[in-house]
N, C-alpha and C positions, 0 to 999 in steps of 0.2 A: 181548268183553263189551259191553253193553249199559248206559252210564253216564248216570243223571243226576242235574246239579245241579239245586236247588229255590234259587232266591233269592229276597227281601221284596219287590224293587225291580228294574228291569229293567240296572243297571249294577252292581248287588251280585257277581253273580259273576266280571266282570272284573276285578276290584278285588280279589276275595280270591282267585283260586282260575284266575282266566284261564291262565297259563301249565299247570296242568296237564291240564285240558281240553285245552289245544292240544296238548300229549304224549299224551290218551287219542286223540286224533283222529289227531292223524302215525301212529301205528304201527295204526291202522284200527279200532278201536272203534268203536260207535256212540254218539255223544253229545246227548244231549237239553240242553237246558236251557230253565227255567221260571223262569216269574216270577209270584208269587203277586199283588203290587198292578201296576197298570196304570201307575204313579209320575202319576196326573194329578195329581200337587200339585207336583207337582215344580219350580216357577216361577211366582213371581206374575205375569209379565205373558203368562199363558197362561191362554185360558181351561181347564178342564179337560177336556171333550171332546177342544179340539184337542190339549193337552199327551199325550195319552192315544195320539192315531192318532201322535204325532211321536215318544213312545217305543220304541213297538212295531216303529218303521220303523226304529229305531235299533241297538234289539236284534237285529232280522234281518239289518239287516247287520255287526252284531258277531258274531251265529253264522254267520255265512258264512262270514266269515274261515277257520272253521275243517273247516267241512261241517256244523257243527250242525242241528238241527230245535228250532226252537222251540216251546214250549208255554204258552199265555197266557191264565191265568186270571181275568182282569180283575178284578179288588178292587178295590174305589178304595183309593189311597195312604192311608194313615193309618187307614182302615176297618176293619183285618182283625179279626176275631174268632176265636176256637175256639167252635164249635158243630157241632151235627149235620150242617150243610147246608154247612160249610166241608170238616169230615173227607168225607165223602162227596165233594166236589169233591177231593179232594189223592190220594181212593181213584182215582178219573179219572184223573189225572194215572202214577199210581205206572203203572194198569195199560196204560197207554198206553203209557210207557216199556219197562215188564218189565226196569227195573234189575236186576244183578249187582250194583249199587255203587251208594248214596245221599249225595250229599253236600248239606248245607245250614247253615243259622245253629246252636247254642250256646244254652244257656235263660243263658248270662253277656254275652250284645251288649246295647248299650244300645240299642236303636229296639224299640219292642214290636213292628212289623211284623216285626222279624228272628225275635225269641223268639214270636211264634204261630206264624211259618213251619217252624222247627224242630220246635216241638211237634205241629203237624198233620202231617208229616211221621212224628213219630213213633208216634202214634196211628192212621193211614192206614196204614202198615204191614203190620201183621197183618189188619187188616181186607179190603187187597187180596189175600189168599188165601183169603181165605173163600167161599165155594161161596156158600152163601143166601142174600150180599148181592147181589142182584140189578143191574147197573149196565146199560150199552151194549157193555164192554166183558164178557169170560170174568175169572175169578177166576185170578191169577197161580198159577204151582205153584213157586216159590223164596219165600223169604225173603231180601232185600237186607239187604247190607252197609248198615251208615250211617254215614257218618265228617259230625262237625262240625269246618266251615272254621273257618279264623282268626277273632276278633274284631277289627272295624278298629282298625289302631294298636296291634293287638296286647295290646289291655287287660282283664289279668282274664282270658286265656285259657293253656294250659297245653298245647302242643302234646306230643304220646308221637311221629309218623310226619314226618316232611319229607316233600318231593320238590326235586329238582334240577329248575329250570325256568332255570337261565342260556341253555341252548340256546333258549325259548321264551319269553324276557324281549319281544323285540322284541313279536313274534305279540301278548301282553298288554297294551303301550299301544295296540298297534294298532286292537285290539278294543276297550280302554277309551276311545280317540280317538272310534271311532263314537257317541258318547252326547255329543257336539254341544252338546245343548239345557242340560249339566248343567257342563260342563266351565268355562265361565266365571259359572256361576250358584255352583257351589259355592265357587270363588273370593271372592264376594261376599261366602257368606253365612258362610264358616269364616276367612277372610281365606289358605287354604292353595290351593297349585298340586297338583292330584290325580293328576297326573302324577309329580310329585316324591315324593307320601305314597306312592304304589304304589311307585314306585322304591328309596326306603327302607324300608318295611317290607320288601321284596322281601330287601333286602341285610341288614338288622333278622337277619330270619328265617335268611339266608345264614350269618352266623354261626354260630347256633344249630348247620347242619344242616355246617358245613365247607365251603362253597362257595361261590360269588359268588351267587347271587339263590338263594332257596328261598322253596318256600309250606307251612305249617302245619297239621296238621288232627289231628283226636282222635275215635278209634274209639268208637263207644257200644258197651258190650260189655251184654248184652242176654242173656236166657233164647234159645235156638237163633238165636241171631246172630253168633258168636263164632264165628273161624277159626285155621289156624298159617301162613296161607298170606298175605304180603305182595299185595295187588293195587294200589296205590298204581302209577303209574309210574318 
């Protein structure tokens, strides 16, 4: 299958959802992952150009880790809107991919960059099958799956599916490690170790799911979107 995640931010998807990307990639999937903002805000004492190329360098070597292909929309941080010229860009993206399986934010995360992310995702969609929208790329012939990740912290979200990612715990900080720029900046600015949050929600979730680490997500069940067939790993 052909899987990708959409995140706000270039370390949002290590953070919610790392470990089972690394399970779609072990057992040989193809995994994309995208990042809608470029996170140049992501540090006051950066300017935002340079925050931007230090991001980008980060996320690729966090999809390395796994064999990922990256795909990078550049938004500035805090920027994003829903408009015409957003959906059209995320239409880009989908048909680039040619997902089996969409994963991204929840219209209940608290960062508005999360919830436009979700929602142009969810409006790109149907749009990337469409014949007479003209792009660079061909008009997809599936309709993708979309499942929304976790809410960080688990807040206000209500997961239906787990995945078992204990086997793929490590793989997750590893990849969340690569984001350098953010890791002791977040520190700063929540007074919390991001390593530690991942780790417990990781176990959080574990509970939930019966197992030592698990991640969370919730199927958008949708007019011809809907299946009987688990694709989750």
């Amino acid at each position: 299958m052909n899987i990708l995640a959409v995140g706000a931010h270039p370390d949002d998807l290590e953070i919610l959802m790392g470990g089972t990307l690394a399970k779609y990639a072990a057992r040989g999937d193809k995994v994309f992952m995208a990042s809608l903002t470029n996170g140049n805000m992501g540090h006051p004492r950066y300017r935002p150009d340079d925050m931007a190329r230090v991001r980008k360098s980060e996320m690729e070597a966090s999809a390395a880790r796994i064999g990922a292909e990256v795909l990078w929309m550049d938004v500035d941080d805090e920027f994003s809107e829903i408009n015409l010229q957003a959906r059209l860009q995320m239409v880009d993206v989908l048909r680039r991919a040619d997902p089996d399986v969409i994963f991204t934010h929840g219209p209940t995360d608290y960062h508005v960059d999360h919830r436009n992310c979700g929602q142009l995702v969810f409006e790109a969609a149907p749009l990337a099958c469409v014949h007479n929208i003209v792009r660079e790329l061909p008009q997809m012939n599936k309709q993708a799956l979309i499942y929304h990740m976790d809410n960080l912290a688990g807040i206000g979200f209500e997961p239906t599916e787990f995945v078992d990612v204990t086997d793929t715990m490590t793989t997750k900080l590893e990849m969340f490690r690569c984001h350098r720029s953010q890791d002791s900046w977040m520190m700063e600015i929540t007074g919390y170790d991001f390593t530690d949050v991942i780790e417990t929600c990781a176990k959080f979730r574990g509970y939930h799911a019966g197992v030592r680490y698990a991640e969370a997500f919730r199927r958008v069940d949708a007019w011809y979107r809907g299946t009987t067939k688990r694709v989750l790993p």
